[in-house]
C-alpha positions as CSV (number, residue, x, y, z in Angstrom):
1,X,94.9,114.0,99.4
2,X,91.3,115.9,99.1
3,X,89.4,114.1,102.4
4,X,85.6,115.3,102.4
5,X,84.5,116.8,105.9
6,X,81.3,115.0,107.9
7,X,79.0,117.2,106.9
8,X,79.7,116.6,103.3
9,X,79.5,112.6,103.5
10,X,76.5,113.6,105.6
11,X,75.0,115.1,103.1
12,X,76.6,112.7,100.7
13,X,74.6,109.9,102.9
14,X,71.4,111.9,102.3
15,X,71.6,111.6,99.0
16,X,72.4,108.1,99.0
17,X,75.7,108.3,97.0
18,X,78.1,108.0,99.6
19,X,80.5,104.6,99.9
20,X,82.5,102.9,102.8
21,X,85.8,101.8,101.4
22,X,84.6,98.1,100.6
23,X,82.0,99.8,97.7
24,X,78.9,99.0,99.6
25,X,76.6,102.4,100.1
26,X,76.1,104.3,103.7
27,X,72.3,104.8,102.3
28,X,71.9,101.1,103.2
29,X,72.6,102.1,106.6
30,X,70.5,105.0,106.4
31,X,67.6,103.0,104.9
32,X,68.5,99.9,107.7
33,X,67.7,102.5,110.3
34,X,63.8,103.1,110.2
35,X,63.5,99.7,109.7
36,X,65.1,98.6,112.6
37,X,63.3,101.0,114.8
38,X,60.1,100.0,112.9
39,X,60.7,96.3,113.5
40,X,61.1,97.5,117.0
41,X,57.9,99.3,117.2
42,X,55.8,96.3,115.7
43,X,55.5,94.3,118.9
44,X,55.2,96.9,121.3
45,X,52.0,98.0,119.2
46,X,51.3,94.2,118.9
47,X,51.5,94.4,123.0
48,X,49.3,97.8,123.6
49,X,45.9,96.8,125.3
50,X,43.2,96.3,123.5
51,X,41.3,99.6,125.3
52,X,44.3,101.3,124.1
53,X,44.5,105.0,122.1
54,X,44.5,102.5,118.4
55,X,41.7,102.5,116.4
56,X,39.5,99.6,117.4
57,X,38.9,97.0,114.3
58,X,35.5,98.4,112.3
59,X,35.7,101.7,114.5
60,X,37.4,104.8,113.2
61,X,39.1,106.8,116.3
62,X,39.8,110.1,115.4
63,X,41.1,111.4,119.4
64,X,43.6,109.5,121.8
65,X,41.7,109.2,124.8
66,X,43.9,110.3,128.1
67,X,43.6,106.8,129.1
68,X,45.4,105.7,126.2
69,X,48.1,108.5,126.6
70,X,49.4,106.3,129.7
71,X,49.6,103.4,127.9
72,X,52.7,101.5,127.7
73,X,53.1,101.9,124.1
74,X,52.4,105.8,124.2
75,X,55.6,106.1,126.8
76,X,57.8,104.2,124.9
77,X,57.5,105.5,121.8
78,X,59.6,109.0,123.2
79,X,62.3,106.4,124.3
80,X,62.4,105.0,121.2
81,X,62.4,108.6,119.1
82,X,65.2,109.3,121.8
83,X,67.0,106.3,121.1
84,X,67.0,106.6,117.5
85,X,68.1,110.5,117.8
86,X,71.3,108.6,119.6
87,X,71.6,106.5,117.5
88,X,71.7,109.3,114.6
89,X,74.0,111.2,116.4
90,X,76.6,108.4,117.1
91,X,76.8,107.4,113.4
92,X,77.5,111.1,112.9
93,X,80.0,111.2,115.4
94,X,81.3,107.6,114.5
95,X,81.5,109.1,110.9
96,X,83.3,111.7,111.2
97,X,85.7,109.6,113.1
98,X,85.8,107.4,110.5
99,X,86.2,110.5,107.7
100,X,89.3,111.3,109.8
101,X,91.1,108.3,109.9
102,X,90.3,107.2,106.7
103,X,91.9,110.7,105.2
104,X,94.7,110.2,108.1
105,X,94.8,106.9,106.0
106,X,94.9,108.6,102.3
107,X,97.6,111.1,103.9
108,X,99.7,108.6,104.7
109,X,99.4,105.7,101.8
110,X,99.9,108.8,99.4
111,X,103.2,109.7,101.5
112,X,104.5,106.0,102.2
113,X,103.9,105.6,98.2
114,X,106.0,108.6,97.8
115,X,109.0,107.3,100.0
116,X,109.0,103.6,98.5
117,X,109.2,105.8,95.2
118,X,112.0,107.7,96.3
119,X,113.9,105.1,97.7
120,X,113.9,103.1,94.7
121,X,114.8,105.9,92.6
122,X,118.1,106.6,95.4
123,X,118.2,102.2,95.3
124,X,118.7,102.8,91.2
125,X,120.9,106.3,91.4
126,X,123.5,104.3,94.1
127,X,123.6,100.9,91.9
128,X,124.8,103.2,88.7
129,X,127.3,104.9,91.3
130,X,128.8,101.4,93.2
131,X,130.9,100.5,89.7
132,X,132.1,103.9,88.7
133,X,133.2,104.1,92.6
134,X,134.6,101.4,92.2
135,X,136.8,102.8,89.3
136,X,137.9,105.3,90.9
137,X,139.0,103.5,93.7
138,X,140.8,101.5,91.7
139,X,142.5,104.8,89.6
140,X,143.1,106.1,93.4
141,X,144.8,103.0,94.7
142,X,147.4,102.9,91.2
143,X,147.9,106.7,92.3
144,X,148.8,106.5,95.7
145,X,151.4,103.1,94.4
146,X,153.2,106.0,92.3
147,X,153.4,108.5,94.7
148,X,154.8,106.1,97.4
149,X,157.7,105.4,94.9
150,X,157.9,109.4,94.1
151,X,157.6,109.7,98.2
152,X,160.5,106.6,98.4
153,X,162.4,108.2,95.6
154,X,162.3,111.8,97.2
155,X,163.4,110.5,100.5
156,X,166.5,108.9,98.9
157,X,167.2,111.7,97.0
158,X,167.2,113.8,100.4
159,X,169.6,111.6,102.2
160,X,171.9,111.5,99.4
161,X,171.7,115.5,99.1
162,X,171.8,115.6,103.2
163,X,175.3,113.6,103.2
164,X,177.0,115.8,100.3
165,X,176.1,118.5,101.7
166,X,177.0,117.4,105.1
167,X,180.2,116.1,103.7
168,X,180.9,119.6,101.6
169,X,180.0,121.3,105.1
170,X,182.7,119.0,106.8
171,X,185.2,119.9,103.9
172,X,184.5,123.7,104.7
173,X,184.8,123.8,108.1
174,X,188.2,122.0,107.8
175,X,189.3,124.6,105.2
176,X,188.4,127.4,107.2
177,X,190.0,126.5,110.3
178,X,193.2,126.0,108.3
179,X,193.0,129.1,106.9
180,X,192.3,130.6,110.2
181,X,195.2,129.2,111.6
């Protein structure tokens, strides 16, 4: 599996192409983001006093006065810059999180995928093997009947030779102490 890095979907974001796995686009979140912080600003500026660093309505203020640099609205607005640079920097980090698992997540659908494949194919190779097991089971089981009865046969034959021979022995021995004698 080919998982793009963070600074890629980064970039990707920047460009507005990139996608979170339900289809819907990161740039939303990327376009959600000033507008948020915007919506934010509106009534703080709403708030400011009316002596404040803003142009005055039918006056044009080119210079923020130092009064006005110590208005509420003028120390806030670094918070806010600061909160939104946090805020940047967590979706990064939270993205590249994301990037990891969700390619930890490719990874291993691709390789679960490849077992269950597998498995079936073993699943298909051991059905075809159960009946022609089976068979020769069946050819081994008629083979060891015949060589019980061979076994049987050979152990009768034994005896039979064991008591000739023992009787030919007995027959000997008698002869030969006769002749001895």
């Amino acid at each position: 599996a080919v998982c793009r890095g963070p600074s890629e979907t980064i970039r990707a974001i920047a460009r507005g192409r990139a996608l979170h796995s339900d289809g819907h686009s990161l740039a939303v979140t990327k376009l959600l983001m000033p507008r948020m912080i915007g919506a934010a600003l509106v009534p703080l500026l709403l708030a400011a006093p009316a002596h404040g660093g803003l142009a005055r309505q039918g006056q044009r203020n080119d210079r923020i006065s130092a009064e006005s640099m110590q208005s509420p609205v003028f120390k806030v607005i670094p918070m806010v810059q600061q909160l939104k640079d946090s805020v940047t920097l967590d979706f990064r980090q939270e993205q590249q999180e994301y990037d990891q698992y969700a390619c930890w997540c490719e990874a291993t659908v691709e390789r679960k995928a490849k077992d269950i494949s597998d498995a079936k194919d073993l699943i298909k190779k051991l059905n075809e093997a159960i009946p022609k097991a089976g068979a020769e089971v069946a050819t081994h089981d008629v083979e060891i009947k015949q060589l019980k009865k061979d076994i049987a046969a050979n152990e009768a034959a034994r005896k039979e030779a064991t008591k000739v021979r023992d009787s030919e022995a007995a027959a000997y021995q008698g002869d030969r102490t006769e002749a001895e004698n």
